[in-house]
PAMAR-614809 format. One record per residue (C-alpha): residue in three letters; x, y, z. Coordinates in nm, 4 decimals. Layout:
N
{sero=ALA | px=X | py=Y | pz=Z}
...
This chain:
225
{sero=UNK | px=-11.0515 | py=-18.6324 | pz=-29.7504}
{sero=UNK | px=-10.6959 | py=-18.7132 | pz=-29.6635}
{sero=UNK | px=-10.4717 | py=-18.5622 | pz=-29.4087}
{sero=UNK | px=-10.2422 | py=-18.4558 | pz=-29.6599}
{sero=UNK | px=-10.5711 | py=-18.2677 | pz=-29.9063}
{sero=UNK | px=-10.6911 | py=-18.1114 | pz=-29.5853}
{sero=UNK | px=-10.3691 | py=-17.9424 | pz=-29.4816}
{sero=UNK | px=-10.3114 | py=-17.8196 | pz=-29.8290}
{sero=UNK | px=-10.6598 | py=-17.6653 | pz=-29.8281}
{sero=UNK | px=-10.5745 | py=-17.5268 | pz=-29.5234}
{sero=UNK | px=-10.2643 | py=-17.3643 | pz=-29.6625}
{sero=UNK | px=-10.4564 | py=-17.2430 | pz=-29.9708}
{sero=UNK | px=-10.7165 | py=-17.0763 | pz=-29.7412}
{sero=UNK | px=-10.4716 | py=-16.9067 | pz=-29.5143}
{sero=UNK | px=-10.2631 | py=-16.7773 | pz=-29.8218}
{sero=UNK | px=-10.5774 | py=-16.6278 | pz=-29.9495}
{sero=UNK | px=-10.6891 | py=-16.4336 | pz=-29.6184}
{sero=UNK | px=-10.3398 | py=-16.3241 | pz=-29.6119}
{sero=UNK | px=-10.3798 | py=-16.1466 | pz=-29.9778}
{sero=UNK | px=-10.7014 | py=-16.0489 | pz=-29.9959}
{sero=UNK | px=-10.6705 | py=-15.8891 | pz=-29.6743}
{sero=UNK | px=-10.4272 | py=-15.6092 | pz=-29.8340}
{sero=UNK | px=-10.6273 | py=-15.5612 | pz=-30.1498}
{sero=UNK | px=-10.9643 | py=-15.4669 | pz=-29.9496}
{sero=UNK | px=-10.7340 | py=-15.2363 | pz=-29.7252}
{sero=UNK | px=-10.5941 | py=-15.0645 | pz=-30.0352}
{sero=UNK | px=-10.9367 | py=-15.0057 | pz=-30.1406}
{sero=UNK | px=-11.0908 | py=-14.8697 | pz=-29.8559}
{sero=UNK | px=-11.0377 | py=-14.4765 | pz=-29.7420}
{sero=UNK | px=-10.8707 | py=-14.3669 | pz=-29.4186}
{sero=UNK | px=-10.8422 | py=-14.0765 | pz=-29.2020}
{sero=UNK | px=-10.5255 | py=-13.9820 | pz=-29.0331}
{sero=UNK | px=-10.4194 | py=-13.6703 | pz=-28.8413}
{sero=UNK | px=-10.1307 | py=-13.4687 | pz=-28.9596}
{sero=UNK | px=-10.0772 | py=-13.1987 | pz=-28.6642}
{sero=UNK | px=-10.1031 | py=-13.4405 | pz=-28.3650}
{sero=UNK | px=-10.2405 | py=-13.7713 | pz=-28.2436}
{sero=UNK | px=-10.6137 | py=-13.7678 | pz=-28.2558}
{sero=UNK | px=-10.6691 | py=-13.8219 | pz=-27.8697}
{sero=UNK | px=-10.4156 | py=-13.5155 | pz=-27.8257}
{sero=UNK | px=-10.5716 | py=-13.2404 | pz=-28.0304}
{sero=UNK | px=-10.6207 | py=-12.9075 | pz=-27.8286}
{sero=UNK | px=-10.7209 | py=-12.5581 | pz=-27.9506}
{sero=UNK | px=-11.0319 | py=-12.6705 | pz=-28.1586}
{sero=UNK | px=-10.8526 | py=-12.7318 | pz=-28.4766}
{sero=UNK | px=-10.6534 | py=-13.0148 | pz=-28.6606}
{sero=UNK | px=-10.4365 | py=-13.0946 | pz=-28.9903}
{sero=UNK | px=-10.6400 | py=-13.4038 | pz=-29.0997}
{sero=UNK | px=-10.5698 | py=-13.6652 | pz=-29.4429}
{sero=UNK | px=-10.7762 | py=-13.8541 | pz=-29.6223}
{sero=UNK | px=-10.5856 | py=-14.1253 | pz=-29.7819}
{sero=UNK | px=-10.8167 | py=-14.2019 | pz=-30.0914}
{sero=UNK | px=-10.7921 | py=-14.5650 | pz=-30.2994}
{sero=UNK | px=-10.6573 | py=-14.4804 | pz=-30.6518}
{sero=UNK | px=-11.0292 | py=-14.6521 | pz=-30.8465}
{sero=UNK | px=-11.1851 | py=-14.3624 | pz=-30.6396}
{sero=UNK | px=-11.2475 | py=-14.0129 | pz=-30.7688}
{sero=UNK | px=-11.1142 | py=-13.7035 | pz=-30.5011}
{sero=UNK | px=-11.4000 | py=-13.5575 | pz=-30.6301}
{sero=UNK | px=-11.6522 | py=-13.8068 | pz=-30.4997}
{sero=UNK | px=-11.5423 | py=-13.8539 | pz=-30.1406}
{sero=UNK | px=-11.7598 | py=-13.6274 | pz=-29.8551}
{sero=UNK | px=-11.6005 | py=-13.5417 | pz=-29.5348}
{sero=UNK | px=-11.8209 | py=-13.4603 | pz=-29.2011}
{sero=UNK | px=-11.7506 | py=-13.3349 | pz=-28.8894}
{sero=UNK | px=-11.9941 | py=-13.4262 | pz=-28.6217}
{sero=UNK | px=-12.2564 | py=-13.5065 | pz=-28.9023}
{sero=UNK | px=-12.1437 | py=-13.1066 | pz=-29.0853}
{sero=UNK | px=-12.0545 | py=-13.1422 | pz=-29.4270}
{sero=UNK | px=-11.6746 | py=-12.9563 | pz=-29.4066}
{sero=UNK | px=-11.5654 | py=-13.1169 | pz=-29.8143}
{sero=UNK | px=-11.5265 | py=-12.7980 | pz=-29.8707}
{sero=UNK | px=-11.2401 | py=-12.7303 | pz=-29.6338}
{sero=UNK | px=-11.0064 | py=-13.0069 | pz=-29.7816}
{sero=UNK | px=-10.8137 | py=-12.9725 | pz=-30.0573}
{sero=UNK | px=-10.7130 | py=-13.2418 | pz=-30.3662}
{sero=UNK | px=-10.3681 | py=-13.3771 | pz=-30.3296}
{sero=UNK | px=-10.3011 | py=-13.5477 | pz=-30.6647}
{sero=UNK | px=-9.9655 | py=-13.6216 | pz=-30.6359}
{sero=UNK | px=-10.0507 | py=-13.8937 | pz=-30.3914}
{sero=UNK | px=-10.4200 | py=-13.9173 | pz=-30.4150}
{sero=UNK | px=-10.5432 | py=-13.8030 | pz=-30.1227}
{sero=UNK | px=-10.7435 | py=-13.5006 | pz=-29.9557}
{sero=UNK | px=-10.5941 | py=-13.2968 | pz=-29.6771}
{sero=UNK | px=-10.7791 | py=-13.0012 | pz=-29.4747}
{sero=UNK | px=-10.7765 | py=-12.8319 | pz=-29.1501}
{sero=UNK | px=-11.0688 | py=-12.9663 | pz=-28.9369}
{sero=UNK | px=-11.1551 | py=-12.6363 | pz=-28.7190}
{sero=UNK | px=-11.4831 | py=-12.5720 | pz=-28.5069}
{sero=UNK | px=-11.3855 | py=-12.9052 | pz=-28.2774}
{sero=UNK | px=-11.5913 | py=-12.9021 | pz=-27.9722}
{sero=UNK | px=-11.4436 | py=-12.9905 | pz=-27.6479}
{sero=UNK | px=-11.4132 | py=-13.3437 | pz=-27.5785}
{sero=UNK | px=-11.5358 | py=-13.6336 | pz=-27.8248}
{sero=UNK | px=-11.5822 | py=-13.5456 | pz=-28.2292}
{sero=UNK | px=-11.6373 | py=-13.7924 | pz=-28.5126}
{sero=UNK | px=-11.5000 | py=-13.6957 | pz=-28.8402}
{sero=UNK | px=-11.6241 | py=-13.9305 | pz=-29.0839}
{sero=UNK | px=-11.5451 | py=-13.9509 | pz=-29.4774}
{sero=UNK | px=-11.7224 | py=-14.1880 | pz=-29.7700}
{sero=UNK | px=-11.7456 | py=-14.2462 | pz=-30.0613}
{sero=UNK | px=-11.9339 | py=-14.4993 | pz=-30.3444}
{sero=UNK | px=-11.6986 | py=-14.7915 | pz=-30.3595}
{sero=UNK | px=-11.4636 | py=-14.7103 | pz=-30.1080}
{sero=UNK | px=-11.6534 | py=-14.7396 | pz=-29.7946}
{sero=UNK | px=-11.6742 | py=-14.4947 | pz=-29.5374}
{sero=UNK | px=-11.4128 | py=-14.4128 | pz=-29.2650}
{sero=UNK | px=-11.4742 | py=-14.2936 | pz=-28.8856}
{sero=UNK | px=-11.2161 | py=-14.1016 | pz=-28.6711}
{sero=UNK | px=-11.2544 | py=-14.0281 | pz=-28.2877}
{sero=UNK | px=-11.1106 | py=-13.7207 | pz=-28.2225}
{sero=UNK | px=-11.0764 | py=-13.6146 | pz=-27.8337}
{sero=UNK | px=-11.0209 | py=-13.1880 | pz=-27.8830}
{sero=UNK | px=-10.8679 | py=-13.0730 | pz=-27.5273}
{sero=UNK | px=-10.8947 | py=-12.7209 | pz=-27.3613}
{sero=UNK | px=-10.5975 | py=-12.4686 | pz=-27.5457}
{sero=UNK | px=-10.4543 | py=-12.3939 | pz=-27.1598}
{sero=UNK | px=-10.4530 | py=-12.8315 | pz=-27.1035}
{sero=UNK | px=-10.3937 | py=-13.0356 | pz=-26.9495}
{sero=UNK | px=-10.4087 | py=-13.3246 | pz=-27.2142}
{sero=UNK | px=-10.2064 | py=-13.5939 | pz=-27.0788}
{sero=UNK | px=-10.1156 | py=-13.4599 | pz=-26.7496}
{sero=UNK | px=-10.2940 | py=-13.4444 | pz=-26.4503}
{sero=UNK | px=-10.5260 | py=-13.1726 | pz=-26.3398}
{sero=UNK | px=-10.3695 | py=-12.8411 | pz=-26.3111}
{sero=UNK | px=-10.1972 | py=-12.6908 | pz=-26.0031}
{sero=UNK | px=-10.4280 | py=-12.4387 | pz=-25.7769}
{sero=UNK | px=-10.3474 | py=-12.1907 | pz=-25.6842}
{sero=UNK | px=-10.1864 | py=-12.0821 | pz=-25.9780}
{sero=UNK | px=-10.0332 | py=-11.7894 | pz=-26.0285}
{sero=UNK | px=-10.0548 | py=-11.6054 | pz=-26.4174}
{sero=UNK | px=-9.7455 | py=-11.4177 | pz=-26.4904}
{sero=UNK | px=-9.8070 | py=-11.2959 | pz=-26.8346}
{sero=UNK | px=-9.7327 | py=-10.9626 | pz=-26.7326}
{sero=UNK | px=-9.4060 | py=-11.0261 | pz=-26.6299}
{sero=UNK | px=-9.2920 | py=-11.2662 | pz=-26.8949}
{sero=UNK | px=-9.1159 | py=-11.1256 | pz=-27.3021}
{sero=UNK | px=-9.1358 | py=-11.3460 | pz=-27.5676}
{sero=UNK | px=-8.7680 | py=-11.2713 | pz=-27.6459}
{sero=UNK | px=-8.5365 | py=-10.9713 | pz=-27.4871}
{sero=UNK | px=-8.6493 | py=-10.5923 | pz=-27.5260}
{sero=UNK | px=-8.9714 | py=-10.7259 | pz=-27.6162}
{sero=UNK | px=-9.2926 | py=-10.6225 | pz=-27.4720}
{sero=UNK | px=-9.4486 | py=-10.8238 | pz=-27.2078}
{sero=UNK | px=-9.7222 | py=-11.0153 | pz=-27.3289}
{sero=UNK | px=-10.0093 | py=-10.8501 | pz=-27.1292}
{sero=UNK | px=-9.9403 | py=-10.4997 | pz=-26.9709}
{sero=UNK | px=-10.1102 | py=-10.6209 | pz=-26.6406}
{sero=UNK | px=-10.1684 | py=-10.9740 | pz=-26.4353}
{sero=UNK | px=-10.4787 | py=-11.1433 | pz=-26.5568}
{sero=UNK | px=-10.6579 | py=-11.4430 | pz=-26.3864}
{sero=UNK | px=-10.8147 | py=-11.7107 | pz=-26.4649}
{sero=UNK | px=-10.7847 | py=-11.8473 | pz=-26.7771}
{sero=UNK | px=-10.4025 | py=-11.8113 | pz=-26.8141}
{sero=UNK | px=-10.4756 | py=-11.7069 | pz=-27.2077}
{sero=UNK | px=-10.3334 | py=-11.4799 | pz=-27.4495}
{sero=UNK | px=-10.3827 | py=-11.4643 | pz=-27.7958}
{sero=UNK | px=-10.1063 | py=-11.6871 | pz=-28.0184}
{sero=UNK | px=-9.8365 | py=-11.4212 | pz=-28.1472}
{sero=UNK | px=-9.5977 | py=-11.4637 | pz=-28.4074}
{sero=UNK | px=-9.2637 | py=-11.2867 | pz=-28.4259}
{sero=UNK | px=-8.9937 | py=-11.2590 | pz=-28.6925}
{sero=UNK | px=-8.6625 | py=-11.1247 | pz=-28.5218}
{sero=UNK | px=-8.3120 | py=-11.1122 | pz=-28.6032}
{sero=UNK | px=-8.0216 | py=-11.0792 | pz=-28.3907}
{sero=UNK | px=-7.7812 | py=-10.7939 | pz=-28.4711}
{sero=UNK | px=-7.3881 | py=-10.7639 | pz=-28.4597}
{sero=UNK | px=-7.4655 | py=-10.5179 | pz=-28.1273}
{sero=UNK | px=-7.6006 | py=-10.8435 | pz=-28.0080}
{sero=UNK | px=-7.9797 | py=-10.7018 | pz=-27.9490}
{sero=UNK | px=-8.2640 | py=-10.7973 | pz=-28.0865}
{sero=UNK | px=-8.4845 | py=-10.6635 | pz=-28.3830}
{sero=UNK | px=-8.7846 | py=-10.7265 | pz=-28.5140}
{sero=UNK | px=-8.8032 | py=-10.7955 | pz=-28.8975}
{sero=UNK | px=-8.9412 | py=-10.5041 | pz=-29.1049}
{sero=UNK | px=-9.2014 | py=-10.7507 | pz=-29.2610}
{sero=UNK | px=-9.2391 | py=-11.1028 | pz=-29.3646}
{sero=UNK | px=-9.1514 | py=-11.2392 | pz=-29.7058}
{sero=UNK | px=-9.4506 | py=-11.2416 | pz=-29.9083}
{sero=UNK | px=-9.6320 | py=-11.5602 | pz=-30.0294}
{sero=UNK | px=-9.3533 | py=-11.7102 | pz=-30.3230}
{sero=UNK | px=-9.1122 | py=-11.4274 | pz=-30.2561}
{sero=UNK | px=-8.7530 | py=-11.5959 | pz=-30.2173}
{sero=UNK | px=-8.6278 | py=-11.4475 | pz=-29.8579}
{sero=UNK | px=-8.3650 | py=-11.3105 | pz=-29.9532}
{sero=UNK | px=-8.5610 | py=-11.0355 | pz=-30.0643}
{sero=UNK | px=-8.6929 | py=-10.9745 | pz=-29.7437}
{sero=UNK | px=-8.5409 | py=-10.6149 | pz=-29.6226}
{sero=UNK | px=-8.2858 | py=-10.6784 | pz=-29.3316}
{sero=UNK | px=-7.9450 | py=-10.5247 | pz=-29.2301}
{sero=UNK | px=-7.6980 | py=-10.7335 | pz=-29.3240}
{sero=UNK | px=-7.4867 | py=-10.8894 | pz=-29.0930}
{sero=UNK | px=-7.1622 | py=-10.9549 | pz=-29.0187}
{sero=UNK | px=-6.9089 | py=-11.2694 | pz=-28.9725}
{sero=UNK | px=-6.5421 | py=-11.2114 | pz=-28.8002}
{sero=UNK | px=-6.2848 | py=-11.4560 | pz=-28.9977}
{sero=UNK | px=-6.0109 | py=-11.6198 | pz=-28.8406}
{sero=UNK | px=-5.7958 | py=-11.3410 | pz=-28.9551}
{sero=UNK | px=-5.9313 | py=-11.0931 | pz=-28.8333}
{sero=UNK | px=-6.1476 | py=-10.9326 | pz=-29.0853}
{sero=UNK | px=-6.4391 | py=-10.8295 | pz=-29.0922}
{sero=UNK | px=-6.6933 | py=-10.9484 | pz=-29.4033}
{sero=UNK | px=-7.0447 | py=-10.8488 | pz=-29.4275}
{sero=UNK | px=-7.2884 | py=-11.1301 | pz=-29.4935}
{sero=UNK | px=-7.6510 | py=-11.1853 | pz=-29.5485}
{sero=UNK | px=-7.7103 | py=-11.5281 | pz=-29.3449}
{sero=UNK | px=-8.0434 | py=-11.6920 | pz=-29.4759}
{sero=UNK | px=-8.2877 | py=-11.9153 | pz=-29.1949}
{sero=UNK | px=-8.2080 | py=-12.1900 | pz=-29.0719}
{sero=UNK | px=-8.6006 | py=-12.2533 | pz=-29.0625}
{sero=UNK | px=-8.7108 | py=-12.0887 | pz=-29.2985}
{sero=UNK | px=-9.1394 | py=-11.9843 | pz=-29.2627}
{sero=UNK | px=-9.1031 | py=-12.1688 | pz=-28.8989}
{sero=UNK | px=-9.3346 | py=-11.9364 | pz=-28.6796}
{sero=UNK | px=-9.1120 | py=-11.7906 | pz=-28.3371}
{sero=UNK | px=-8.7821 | py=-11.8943 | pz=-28.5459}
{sero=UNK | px=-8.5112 | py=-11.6313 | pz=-28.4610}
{sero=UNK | px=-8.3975 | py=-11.5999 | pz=-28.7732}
{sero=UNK | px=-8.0517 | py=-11.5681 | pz=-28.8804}
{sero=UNK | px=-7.7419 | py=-11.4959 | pz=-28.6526}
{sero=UNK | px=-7.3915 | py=-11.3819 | pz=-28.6773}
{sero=UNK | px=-7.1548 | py=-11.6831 | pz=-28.5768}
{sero=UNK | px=-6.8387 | py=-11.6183 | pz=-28.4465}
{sero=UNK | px=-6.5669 | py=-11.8692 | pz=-28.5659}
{sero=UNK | px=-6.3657 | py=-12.0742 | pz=-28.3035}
């Protein structure tokens, strides 16, 4: 064979690897985290994706956790064919979540599920150390998160607040949370007030800046410079 046949084989090869390689990717399924990086999870839970090849059915892929059948906790998302769940029940340290299907192969995911009070990428944790839960609001004229000092762990349940800030400048907590589909708006609040340039005084309902973001204060009266 001449030099010339052998380097255009040699070019025909490589430009076949090179679009092949995409095609088996494409059909292949994948797991990715949504919440955090999967060496970085902490808590015992996780927002996790399967990304699932269009020639496969949602229907026919199986997810496991730690050889546990947990299909059941992800849901379809047609719009870009894929399934997305929250993995929960981690156990500390090293879990494999694993998802297959006929035809698409099966996918493997290390996921490293740190202690809720860390560290996860630090080092280990200062001694002695001093829990001051009892001494520490989550926002003013709030009540402190325990009533007395606790030790070891440094743990409180996760709360979630909805407050507003008044024109008296203090505090309030919202009456309740908007409802599932209810617009905000319609969630009861005083409303509050803006001072114009002029010098008058308007009332106005601000909407959130965030709007469903847990620990969000909410809206606030904004004095114009």
């Amino acid at each position: 064979m001449s030099r010339a046949c052998m380097t255009a084989w040699a070019c025909v090869t490589v430009l076949a690897v090179f679009t092949i390689g995409p095609a088996l990717a494409a059909n292949k399924l994948e797991i990715v985290t949504l919440s955090t990086q999967a060496d970085k999870v902490s808590g015992g839970d996780v927002l996790a994706r399967v990304e699932v090849p269009p020639s496969t059915r949602l229907g026919d892929v199986t997810i496991t956790l730690n050889g546990q059948d947990i299909t059941a906790a992800f849901s379809a998302d047609p719009a870009s064919h894929g399934l997305v769940g929250l993995v929960s029940g981690l156990a500390l340290g090293k879990n494999s979540l694993e998802a297959k299907a006929k035809g698409a192969g099966t996918d493997k995911l290390e996921i490293q599920n740190h202690p809720i009070t860390g560290p996860i990428f630090s080092g280990p944790q200062e001694q002695p150390y001093f829990c001051q839960t009892h001494q520490f609001r989550p926002y003013p004229n709030a009540s402190f998160l325990t009533p007395v000092q606790i030790t070891a762990p440094c743990l409180v349940p996760t709360q979630v607040d909805y407050v507003y800030r008044t024109t008296a400048g203090v505090f309030a907590v919202r009456s309740r949370r908007a409802s599932a589909g209810e617009p905000r708006d319609h969630v009861d609040r005083p409303a509050l007030h803006r001072s114009s340039r002029d010098g008058d005084d308007q009332p106005r309902d601000l909407p959130d800046r965030h709007p469903g973001r847990p620990g969000d204060p909410g809206p606030r009266s904004v004095e114009p410079r």
